[in-house]
C-alpha positions as CSV (number, residue, x, y, z in Angstrom):
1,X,0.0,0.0,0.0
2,X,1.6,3.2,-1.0
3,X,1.2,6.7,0.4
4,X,-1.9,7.8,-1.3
5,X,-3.8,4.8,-0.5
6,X,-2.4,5.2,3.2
7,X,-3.9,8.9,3.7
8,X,-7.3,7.6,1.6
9,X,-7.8,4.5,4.1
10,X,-7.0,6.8,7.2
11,X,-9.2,9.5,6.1
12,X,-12.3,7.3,5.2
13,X,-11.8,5.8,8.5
14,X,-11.8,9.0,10.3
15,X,-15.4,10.6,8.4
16,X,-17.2,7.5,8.9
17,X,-15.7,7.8,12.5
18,X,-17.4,11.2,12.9
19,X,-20.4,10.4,11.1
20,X,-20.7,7.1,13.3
21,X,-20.3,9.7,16.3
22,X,-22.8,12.2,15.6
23,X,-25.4,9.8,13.8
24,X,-24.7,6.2,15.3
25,X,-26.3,7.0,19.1
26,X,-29.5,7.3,19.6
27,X,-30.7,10.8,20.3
28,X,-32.6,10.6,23.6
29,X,-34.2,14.0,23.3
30,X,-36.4,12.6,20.8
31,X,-38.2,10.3,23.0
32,X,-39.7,12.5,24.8
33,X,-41.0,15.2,21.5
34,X,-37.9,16.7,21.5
35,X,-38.3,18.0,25.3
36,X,-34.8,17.8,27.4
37,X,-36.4,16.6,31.1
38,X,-34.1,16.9,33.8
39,X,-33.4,13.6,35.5
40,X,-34.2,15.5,39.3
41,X,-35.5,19.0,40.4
42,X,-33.8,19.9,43.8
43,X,-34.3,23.5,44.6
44,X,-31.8,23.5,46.9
């Protein structure tokens, strides 16, 4: 494997990295209609 194909394998690696990151976990907001609940309220 030369150079080029080197920096081509690393740097599909790394985007579908990201994109595994930002897409791959589920997004709890969206259980709840998109609505962020706090796990507690303590007013103190």
């Amino acid at each position: 494997m030369n150079d080029f194909q080197t920096i081509n394998y690393s740097a599909a690696l790394a985007v579908l990295g990201i994109i595994w990151m930002f897409f791959g976990f589920g997004d709890d907001d969206d259980e709840g209609g998109g609505m962020m609940i706090p796990l507690r309220q303590d007013a103190s």
